[in-house]
C-alpha positions as a LaTeX table, in Angstrom:
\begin{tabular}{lrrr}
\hline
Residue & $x$ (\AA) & $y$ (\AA) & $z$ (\AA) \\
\hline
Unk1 & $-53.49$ & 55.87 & 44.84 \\
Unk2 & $-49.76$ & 55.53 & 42.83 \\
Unk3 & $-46.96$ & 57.38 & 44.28 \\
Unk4 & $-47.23$ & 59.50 & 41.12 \\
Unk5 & $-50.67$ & 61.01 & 42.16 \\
Unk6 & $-49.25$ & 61.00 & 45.91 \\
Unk7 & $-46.31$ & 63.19 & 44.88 \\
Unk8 & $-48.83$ & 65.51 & 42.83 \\
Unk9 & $-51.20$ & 65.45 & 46.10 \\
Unk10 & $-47.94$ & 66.72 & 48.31 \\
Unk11 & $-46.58$ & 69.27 & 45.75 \\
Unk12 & $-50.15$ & 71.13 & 45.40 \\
Unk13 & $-50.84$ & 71.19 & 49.44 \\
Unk14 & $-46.98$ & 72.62 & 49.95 \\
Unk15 & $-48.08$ & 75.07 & 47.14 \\
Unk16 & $-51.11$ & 75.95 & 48.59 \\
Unk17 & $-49.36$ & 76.26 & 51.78 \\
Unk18 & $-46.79$ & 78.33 & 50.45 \\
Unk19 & $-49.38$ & 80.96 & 49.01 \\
Unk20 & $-50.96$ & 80.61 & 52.57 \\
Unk21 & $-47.67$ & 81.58 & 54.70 \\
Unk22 & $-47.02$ & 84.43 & 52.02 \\
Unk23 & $-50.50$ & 85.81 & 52.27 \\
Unk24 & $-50.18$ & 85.69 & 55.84 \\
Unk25 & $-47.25$ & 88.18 & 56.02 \\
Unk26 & $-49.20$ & 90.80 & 54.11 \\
Unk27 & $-52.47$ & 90.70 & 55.61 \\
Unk28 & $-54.49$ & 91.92 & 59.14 \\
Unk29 & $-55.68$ & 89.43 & 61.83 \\
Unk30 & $-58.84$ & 88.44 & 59.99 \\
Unk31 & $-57.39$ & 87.71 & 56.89 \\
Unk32 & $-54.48$ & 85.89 & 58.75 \\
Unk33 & $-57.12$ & 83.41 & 60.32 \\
Unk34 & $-58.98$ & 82.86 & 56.89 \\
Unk35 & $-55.17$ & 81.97 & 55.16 \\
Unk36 & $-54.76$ & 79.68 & 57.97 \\
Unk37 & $-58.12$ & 78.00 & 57.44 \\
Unk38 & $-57.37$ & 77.42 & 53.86 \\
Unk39 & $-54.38$ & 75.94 & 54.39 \\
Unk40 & $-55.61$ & 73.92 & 57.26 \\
Unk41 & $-58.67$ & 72.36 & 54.64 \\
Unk42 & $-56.32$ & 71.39 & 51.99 \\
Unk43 & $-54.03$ & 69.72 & 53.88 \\
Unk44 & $-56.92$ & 68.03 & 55.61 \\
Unk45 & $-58.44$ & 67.27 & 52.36 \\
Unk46 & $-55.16$ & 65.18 & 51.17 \\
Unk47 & $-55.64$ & 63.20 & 54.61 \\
Unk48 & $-59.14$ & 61.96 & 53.37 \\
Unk49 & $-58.22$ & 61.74 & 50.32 \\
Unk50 & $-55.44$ & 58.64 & 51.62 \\
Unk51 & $-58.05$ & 57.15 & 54.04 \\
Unk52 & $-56.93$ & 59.51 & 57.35 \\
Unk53 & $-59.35$ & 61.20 & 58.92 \\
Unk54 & $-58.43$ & 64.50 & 60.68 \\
Unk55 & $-59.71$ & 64.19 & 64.71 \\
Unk56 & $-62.69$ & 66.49 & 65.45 \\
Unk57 & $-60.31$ & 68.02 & 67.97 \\
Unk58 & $-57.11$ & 68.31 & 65.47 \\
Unk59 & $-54.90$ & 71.55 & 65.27 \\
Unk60 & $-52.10$ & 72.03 & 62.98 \\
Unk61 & $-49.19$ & 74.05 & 65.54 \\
Unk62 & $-47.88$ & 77.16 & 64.09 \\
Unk63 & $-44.45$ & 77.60 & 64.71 \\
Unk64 & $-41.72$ & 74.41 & 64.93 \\
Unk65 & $-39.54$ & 73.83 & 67.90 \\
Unk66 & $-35.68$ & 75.00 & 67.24 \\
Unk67 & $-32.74$ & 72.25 & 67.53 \\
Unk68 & $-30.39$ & 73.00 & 70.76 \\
Unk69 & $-27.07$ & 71.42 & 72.16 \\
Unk70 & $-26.65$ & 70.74 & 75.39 \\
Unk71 & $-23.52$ & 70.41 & 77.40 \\
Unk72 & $-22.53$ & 68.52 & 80.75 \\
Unk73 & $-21.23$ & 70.08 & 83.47 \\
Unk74 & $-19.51$ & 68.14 & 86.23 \\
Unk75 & $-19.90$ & 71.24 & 88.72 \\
Unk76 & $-23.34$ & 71.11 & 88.05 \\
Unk77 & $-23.43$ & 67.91 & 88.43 \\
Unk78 & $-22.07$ & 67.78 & 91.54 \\
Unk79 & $-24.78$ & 69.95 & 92.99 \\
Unk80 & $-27.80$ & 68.01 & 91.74 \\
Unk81 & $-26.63$ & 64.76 & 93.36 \\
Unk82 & $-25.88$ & 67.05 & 96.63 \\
Unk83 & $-29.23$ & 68.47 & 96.66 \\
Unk84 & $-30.54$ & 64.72 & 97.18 \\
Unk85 & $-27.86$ & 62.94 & 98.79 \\
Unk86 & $-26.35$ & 65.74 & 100.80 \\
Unk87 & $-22.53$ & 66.61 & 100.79 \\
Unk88 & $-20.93$ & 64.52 & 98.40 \\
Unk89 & $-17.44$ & 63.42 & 97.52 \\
Unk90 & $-16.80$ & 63.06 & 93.74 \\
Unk91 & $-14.84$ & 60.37 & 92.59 \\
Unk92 & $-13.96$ & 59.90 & 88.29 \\
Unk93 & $-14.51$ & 56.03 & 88.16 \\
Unk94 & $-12.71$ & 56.69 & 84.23 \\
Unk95 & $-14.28$ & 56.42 & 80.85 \\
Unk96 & $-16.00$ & 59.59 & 81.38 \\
Unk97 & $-18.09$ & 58.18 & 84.68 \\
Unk98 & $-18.61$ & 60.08 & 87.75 \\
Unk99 & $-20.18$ & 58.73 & 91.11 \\
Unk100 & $-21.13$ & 60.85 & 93.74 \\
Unk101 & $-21.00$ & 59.69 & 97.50 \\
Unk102 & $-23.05$ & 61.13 & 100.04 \\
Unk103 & $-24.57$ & 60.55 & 103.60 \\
Unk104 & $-27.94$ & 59.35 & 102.36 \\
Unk105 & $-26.45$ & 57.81 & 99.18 \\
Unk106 & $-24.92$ & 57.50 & 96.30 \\
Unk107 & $-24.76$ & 58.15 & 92.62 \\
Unk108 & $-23.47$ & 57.50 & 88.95 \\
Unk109 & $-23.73$ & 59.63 & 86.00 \\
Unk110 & $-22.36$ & 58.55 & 82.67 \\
Unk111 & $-21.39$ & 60.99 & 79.61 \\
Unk112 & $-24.25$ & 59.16 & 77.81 \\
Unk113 & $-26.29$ & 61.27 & 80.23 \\
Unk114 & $-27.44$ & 57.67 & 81.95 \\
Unk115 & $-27.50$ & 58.13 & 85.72 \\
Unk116 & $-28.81$ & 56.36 & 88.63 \\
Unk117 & $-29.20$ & 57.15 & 92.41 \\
Unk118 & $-29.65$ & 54.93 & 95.18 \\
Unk119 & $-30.68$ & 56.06 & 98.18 \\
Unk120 & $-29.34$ & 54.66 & 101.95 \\
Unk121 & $-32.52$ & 55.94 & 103.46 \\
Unk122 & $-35.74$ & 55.52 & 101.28 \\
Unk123 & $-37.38$ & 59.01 & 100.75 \\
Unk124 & $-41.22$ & 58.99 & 102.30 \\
Unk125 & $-43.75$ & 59.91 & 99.74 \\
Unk126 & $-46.10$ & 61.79 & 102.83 \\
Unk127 & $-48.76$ & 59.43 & 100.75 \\
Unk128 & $-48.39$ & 61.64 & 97.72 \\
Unk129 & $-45.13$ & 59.96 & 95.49 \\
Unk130 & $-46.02$ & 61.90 & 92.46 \\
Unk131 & $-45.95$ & 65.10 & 93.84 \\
Unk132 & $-42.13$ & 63.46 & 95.27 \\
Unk133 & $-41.44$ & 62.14 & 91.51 \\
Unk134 & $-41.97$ & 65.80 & 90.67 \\
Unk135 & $-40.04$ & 67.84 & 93.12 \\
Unk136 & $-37.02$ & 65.04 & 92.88 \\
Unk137 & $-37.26$ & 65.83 & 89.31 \\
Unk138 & $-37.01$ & 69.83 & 90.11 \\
Unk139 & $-34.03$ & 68.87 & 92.19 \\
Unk140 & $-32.43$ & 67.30 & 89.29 \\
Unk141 & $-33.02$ & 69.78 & 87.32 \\
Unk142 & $-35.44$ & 67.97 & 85.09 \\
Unk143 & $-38.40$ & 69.08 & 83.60 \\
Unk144 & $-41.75$ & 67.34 & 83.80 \\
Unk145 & $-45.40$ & 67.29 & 84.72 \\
Unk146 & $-48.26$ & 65.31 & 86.06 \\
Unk147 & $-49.49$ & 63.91 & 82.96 \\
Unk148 & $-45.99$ & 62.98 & 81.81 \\
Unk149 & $-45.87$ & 60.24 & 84.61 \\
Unk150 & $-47.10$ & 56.63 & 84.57 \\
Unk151 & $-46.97$ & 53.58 & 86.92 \\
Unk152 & $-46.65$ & 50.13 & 86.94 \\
Unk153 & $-45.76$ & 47.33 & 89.61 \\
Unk154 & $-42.86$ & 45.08 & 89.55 \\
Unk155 & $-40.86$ & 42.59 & 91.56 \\
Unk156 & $-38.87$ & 45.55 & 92.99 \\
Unk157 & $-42.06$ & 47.70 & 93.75 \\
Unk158 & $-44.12$ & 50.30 & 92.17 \\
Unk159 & $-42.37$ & 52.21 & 89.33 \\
Unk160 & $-43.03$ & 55.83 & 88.30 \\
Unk161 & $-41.99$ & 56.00 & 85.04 \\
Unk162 & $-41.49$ & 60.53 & 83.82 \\
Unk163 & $-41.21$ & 61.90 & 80.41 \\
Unk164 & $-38.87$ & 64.83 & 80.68 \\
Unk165 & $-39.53$ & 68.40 & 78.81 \\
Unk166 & $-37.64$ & 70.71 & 77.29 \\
Unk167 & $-39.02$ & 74.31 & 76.32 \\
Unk168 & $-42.20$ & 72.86 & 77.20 \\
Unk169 & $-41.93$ & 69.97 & 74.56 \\
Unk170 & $-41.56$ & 66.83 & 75.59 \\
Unk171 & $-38.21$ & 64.49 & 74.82 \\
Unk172 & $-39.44$ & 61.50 & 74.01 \\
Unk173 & $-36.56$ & 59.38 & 74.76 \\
Unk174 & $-35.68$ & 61.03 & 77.48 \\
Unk175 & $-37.31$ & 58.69 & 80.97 \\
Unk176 & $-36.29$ & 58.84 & 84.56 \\
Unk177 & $-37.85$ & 55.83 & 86.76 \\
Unk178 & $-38.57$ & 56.01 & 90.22 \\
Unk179 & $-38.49$ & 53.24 & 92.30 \\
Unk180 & $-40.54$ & 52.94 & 95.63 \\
Unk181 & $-40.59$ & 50.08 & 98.00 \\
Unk182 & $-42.83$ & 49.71 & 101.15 \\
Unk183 & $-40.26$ & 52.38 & 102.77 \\
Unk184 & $-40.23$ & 54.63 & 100.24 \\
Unk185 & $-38.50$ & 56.26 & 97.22 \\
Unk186 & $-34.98$ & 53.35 & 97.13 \\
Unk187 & $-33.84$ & 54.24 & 93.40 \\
Unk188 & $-33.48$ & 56.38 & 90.32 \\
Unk189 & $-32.73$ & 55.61 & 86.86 \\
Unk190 & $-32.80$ & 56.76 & 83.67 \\
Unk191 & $-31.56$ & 58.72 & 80.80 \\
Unk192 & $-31.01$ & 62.82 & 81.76 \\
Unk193 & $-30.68$ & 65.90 & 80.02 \\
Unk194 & $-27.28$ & 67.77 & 80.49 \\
Unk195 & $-26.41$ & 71.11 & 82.05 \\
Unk196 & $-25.79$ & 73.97 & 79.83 \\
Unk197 & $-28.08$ & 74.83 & 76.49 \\
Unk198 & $-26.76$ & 76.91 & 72.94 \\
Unk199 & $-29.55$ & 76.78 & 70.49 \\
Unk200 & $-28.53$ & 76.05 & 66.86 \\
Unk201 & $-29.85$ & 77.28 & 64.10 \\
Unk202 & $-30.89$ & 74.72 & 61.93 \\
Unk203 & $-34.51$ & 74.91 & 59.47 \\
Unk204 & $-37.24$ & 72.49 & 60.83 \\
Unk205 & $-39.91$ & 71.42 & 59.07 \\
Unk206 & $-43.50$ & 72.60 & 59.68 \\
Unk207 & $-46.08$ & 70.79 & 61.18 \\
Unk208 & $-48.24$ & 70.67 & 57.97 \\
Unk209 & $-45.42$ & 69.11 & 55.89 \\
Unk210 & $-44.47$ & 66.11 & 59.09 \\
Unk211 & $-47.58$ & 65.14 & 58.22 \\
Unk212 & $-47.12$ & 64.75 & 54.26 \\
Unk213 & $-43.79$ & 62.97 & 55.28 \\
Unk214 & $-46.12$ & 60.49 & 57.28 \\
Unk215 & $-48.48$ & 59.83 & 54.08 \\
Unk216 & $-45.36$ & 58.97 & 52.21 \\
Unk217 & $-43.85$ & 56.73 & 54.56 \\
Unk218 & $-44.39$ & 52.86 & 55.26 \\
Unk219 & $-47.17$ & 53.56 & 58.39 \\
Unk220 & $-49.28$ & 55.95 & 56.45 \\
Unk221 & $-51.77$ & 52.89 & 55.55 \\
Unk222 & $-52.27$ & 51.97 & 59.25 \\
Unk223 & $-54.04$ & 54.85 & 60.97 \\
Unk224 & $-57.38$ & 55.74 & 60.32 \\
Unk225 & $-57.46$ & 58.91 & 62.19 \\
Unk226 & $-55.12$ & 61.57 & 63.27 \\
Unk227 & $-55.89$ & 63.14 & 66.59 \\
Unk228 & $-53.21$ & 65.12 & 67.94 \\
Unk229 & $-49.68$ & 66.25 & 66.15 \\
Unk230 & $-47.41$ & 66.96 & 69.27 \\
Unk231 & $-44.26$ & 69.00 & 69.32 \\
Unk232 & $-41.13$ & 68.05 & 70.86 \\
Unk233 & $-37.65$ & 66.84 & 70.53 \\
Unk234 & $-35.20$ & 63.63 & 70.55 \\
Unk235 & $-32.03$ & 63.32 & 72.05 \\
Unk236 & $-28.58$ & 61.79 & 70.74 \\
Unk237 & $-25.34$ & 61.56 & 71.95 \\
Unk238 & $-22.82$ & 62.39 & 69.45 \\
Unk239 & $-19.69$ & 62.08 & 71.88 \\
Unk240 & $-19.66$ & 61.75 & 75.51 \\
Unk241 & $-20.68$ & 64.68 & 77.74 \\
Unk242 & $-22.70$ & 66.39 & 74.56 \\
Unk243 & $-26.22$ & 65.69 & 73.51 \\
Unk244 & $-28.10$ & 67.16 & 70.92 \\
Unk245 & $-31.87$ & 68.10 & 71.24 \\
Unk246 & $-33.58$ & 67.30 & 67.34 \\
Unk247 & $-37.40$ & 68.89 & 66.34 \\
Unk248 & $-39.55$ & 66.24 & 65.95 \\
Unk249 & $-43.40$ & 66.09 & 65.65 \\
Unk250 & $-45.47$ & 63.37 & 67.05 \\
Unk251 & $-48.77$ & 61.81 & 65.11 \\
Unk252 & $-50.85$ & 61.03 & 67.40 \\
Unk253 & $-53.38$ & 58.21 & 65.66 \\
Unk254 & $-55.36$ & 55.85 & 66.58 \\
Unk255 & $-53.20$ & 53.01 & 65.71 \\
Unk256 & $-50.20$ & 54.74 & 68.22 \\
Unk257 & $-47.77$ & 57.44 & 67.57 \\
Unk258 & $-45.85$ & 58.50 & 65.03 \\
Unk259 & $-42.72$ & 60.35 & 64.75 \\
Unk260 & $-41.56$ & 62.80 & 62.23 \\
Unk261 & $-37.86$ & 63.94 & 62.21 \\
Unk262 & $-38.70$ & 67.75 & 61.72 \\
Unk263 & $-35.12$ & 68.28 & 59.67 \\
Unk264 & $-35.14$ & 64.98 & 58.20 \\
Unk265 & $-38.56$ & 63.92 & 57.52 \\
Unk266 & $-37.82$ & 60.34 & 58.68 \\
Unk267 & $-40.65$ & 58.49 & 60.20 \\
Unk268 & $-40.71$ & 55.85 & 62.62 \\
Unk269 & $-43.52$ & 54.21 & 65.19 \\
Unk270 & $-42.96$ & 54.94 & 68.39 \\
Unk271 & $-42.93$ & 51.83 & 71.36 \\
Unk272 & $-45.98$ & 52.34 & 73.52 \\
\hline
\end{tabular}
């Protein structure tokens, strides 16, 4: 199919979609769900219609996650690292990194939001370290859960790798690692969220038109099905000590996943 036809394809479903959304203000709970359902088939007709088909188990999320900025606070800071290391002495190492020094360790947290903690004593698991990966995250004030967390083994030792959440969404270039030699939990690493949230108001694109920005992009010809689209967020770092939390929605295919700036539309493959 030409990009002419594609562009027709796109224009009709947003239509339809439109009409849908409209309907759906004006009518009752039954009619709602029917609106829905039409909106739902079209869209799902334009994936066959470019080889994709929609997952038996494939939902189309209703509402889009909201952009936020997030600030650091070096008094917050301060009391995450004592909450694991005990009481701490601060020291500004310049360049906008702080280390923390404590009686069972130290740490270093970077205005990038990159910190890591080394412990003098390893932490014992009690035989369960992902129930520890998950209460050290709590500690840090970090936001994750069981499914979020894989393992490998390296040279060092056995790895717990978390995706963090935020609003329930997942950041997904947002990782902590935990690192756990025969004693125990030795070292943490990764990339953190910062301290203190103001949402922004900024429009985000709906989960019905992410995935007509996928079928116009460069990947749309390698999936054959679409299982899951995922909300959640990615994080930059405009300037040191601020981050800002971006709506994205994640393809899930069979070919990997997929990720849709929701106030862009850019697309990109996501590493495995």
């Amino acid at each position: 199919m030409d990009r002419g036809k594609i562009k027709n394809w796109i224009l009709l479903v947003l239509l339809l979609l439109d009409l849908a959304l409209g309907a759906l203000l004006l009518a009752g709970a039954a009619e709602q769900a029917s609106y829905r359902k039409l909106g739902e088939e079209s869209l799902f007709e334009v994936l066959r219609q470019r080889g994709l088909t929609p997952g038996e188990a494939l939902e189309l999320p209703e509402s889009s996650p909201g952009s936020w900025h997030l600030e650091r606070s070096l008094q917050a800071e301060e009391t995450l690292a004592s909450r694991l290391l005990g009481a701490v002495t601060a020291q500004n190492q310049g360049g906008n990194i702080y280390t923390y020094t404590g009686e069972n360790g130290s740490a270093s947290f970077r205005g990038t939001g990159e910190f890591e903690i080394q412990f003098t004593d390893p932490l014992e698991p009690g035989g369960n370290p992902r129930r520890l990966v998950l209460q050290t995250l709590e500690s840090l004030g970090l936001d994750a859960r069981e499914e979020d967390l894989s393992v490998r083994d390296t040279a060092e030792g056995e790895v717990y790798t978390a995706l963090c959440r935020w609003q329930e969404a997942l950041v997904w270039n947002c990782r902590v690692r935990f690192t756990f030699t025969e004693a125990g939990l030795a070292w943490i690493s990764g990339q953190r969220l910062f301290d203190t949230a103001g949402e922004e108001t900024a429009g985000a694109y709906s989960a019905n038109t992410a995935v007509l920005c996928f079928l116009d992009s460069e990947y749309a010809g390698m999936a054959g099905t679409l299982e899951a689209i995922l909300p959640g967020y990615t994080m930059s770092v405009p300037m040191s000590g601020s981050c800002t939390l971006q709506p994205v929605w994640v393809l899930q295919t069979d070919a990997g996943y997929f990720q849709v700036n929701a106030v862009t539309g850019r697309t990109e493959r996501l590493a495995e």
